[in-house]
RODO-2510 file (C-alpha; in nm, 4 decimals, decimal comma):
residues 38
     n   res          X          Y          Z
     1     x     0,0000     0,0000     0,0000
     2     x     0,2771     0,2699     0,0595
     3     x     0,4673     0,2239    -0,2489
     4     x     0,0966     0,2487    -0,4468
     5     x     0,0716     0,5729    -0,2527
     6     x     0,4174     0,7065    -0,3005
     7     x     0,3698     0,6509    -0,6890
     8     x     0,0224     0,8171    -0,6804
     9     x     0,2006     1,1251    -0,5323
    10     x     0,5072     1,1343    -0,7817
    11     x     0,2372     1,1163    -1,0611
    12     x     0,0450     1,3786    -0,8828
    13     x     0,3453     1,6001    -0,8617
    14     x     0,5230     1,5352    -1,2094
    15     x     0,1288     1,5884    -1,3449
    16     x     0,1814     1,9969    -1,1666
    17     x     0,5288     1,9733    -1,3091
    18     x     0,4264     1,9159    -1,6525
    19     x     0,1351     2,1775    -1,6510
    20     x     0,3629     2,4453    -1,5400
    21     x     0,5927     2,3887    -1,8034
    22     x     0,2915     2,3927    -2,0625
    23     x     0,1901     2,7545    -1,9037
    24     x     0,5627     2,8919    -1,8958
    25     x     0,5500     2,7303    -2,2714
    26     x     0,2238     2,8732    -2,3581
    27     x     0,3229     3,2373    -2,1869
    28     x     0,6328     3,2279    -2,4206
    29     x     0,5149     3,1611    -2,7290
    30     x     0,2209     3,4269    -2,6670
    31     x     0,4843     3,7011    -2,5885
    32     x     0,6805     3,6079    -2,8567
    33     x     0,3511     3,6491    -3,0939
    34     x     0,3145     3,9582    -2,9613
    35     x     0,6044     4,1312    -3,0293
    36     x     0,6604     3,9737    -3,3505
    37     x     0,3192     4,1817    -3,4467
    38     x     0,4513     4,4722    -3,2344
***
């Protein structure tokens, strides 16, 4: 039962990982849009 729980939370946690890069990713490209039109 631990280990199930301990790889629940590393999934949980790499899942928050992976969305943050997505939004610093997203953020990027969208500023670089921008000042390309800029």
């Amino acid at each position: 039962m631990p280990s199930s729980n301990f790889m629940y939370s590393t999934f949980e946690i790499h899942l928050a990982l992976s969305s943050q890069e997505i939004r610093l990713i997203c953020g990027h490209t969208q500023t670089e849009a921008s000042s390309n039109t800029n």
